[in-house]
N, C-alpha and C positions, 0 to 999 in steps of 0.2 A: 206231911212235910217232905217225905221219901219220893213221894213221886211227882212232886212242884221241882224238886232238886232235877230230879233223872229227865222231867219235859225241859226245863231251861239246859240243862246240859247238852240234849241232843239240839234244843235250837241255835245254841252254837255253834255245835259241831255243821251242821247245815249252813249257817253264814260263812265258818271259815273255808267249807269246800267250793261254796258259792265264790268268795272271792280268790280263791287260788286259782278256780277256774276263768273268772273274769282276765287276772294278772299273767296266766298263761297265754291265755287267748291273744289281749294286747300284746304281752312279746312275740309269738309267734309273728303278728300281723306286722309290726314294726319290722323282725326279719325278713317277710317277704317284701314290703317295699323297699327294704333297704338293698337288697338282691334285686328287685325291679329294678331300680334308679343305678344301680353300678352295672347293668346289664346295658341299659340305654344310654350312659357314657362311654361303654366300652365300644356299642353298637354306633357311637356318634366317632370315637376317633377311629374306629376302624373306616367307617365313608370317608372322613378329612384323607386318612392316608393314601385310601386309593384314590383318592382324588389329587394329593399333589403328587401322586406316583413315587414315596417314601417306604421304602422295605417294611412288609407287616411285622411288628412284636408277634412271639409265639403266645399260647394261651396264658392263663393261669394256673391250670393244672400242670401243664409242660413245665411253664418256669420254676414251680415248686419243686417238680424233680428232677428240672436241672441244678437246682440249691441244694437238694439232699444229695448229690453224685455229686457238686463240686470240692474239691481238694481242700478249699477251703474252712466248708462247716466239718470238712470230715476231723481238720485238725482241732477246731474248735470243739471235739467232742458232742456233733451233732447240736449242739446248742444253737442255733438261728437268732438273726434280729427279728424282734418282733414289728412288726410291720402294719401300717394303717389301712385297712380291706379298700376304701377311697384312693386309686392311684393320683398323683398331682398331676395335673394339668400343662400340658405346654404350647409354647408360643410357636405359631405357625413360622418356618422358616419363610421368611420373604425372598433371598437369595437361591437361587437352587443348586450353585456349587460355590464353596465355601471359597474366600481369594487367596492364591498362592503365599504362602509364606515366604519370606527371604531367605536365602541361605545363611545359615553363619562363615563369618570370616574364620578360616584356619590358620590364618597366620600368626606371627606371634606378636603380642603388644607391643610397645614401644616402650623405650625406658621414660622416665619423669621427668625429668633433663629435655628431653627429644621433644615430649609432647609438649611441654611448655614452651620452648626455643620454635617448635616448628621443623628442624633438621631433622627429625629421624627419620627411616625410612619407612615406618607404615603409615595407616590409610590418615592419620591426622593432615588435614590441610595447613599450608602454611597460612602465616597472619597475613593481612593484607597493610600494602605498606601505606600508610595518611603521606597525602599532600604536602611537603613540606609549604611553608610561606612565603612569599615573593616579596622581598622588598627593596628592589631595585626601582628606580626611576620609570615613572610611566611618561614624561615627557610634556603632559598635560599645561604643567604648571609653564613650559619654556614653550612650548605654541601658544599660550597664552598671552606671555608678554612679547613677544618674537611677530603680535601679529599687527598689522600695520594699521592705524585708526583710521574711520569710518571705512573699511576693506573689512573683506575676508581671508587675503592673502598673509600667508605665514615666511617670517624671513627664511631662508636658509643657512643664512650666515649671520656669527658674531663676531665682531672682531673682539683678536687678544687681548690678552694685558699689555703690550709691548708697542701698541698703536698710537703712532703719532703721524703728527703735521709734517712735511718735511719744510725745515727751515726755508727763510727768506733769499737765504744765500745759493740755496740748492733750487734753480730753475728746473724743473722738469717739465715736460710738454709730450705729449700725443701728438705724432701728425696723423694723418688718415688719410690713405690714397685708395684711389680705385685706378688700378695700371700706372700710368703716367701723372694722372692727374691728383691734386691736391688738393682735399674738398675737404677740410675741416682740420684747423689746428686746436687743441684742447690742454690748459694751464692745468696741472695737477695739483697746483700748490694752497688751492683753497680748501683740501678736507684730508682725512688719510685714509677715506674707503672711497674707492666704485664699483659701486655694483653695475653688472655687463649682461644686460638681459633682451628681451623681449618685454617684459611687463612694464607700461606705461607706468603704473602706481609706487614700482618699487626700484627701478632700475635708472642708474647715474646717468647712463653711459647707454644710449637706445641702441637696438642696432633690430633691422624687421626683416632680415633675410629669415627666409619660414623652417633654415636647416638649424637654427639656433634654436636654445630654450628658453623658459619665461627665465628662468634666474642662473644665466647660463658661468657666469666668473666672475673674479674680482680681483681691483688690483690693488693691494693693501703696503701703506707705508709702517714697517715697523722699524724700533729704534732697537738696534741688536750690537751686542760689541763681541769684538775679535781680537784674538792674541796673537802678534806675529812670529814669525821664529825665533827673536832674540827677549820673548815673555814681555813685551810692548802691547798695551791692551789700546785698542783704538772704539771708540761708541759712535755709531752714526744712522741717522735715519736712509733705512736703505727700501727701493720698491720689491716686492713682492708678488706673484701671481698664482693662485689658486683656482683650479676646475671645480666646479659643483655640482658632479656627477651629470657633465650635461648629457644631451642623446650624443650628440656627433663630434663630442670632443674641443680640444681651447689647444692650439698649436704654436709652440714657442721656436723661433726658430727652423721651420716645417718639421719639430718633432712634437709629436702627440705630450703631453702633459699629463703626470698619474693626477688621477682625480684623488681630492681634499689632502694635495700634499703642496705646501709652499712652495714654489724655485723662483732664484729671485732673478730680477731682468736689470740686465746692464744696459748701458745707452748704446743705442744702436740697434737692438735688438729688435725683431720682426712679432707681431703677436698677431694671429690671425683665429677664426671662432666658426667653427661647424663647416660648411661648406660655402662659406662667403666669401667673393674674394675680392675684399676690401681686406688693403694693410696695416697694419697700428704701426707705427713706429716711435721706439722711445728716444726721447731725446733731450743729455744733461746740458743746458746752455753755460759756457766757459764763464769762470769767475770773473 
């Protein structure tokens, strides 16, 4: 039985040397590929670097004892981080000089008041100011009815509120001379506007001399009243005459007329229009 014991005892002893040899073997053989393979990545980023022309990292022996001589494990009481023998990997720069940075501004901030208002003096831009709304008259609506049926022409003129007939009693008449002669006498008592133009469509009172314009004046009866010096108010339909901004001007009296300002024409009175020279003359036939 002593020596059944002492043979199985040493054929243990034989398996367990067996496999501590085995377990050695495989570690050792694990360390050298693992030294192979971090040899042939170091061996891979070293070509990368001299190929993008990037300053070489020092060895790994060097680095180690640049970490044992820095200030730093020196304070740590030589204690190091312990560290993965695998260095990580990095991403090829695709840039090859990195882009300027901005400067910082040195000046000083702006108060809270400033930056919100816009007024202060640093780099905040001010607000930009909206549109205010337009709601004035576009005019659309008064070319519209101002304009003359089956035409395209747009009136120039409305008469006021103050627009009347001149009575039956009040003869007023146009004569119309060219020099000497008397070529057309014209009743005014049948309406209280004439328009004074060139445009066939829209004008009372034709006139084709080419220094005139399409809707060159007009002569309007309005009914207006006056105070005399002793506070006697008198009401009477009296004529009128208005420019409508023509080219060559509406001449009362051989003076020029301000364009769209009333002046009224007394009998007698000359009215000549652009460079025609034909004469209007006004004239009140006696009671």
């Amino acid at each position: 039985m002593a020596t059944d014991s002492a043979s199985t005892r040493k054929r243990d002893e034989s398996r367990e040397d067996s496999r501590r040899k085995r377990s050695l073997s495989r570690s050792r053989d694990e360390r050298n590929r693992s030294r192979s393979a971090s040899r042939e990545r170091h061996d891979k980023r070293r070509r990368h670097r001299d190929r993008s022309g990037s300053p070489t990292r020092p060895h790994r022996k060097d680095r180690k004892s640049e970490r044992s001589v820095s200030p730093r494990s020196s304070r740590r009481g030589g204690r190091g981080r312990s560290r993965s023998r695998s260095p990580k990997r990095r991403k090829p720069s695709t840039s090859a000089s990195p882009a300027p940075r901005s400067k910082r501004s040195t000046k000083p901030l702006p108060s809270q008041e400033d930056a919100y208002t816009g007024s202060g003096s640093g780099s905040v831009d001010k607000p930009v100011e909206k549109e205010k709304p337009n709601f004035n008259q576009t005019g659309l609506l008064a070319r519209e009815t101002n304009t003359v049926a089956g035409t395209n022409v747009v009136l120039k003129y409305n008469e006021p509120p103050d627009a009347r007939k001149p009575p039956p009693r009040d003869d007023w008449r146009l004569y119309i001379f060219k020099g000497k002669d008397l070529l057309h006498t014209l009743e005014l008592g049948s309406r209280s506007c004439w328009l004074i133009g060139r445009e066939p469509a829209v004008a009372d009172l034709l006139v084709e001399h080419p220094s005139t314009s399409k809707q060159h004046a007009v002569l309007q009866f309005r009914y207006t009243t006056r105070t005399n010096e002793f506070g006697d108010k008198k009401s009477k339909v009296r004529p009128y005459l208005i420019d409508l901004e023509s080219s060559n001007g509406t001449f009362l009296n051989g003076k020029k007329v301000e364009a769209t300002r009333f002046v009224e024409v007394m009998a007698q009175d000359m009215i000549k229009f652009g460079q025609s020279e034909r004469e209007y003359i006004m004239m009140l036939a006696p009671a």
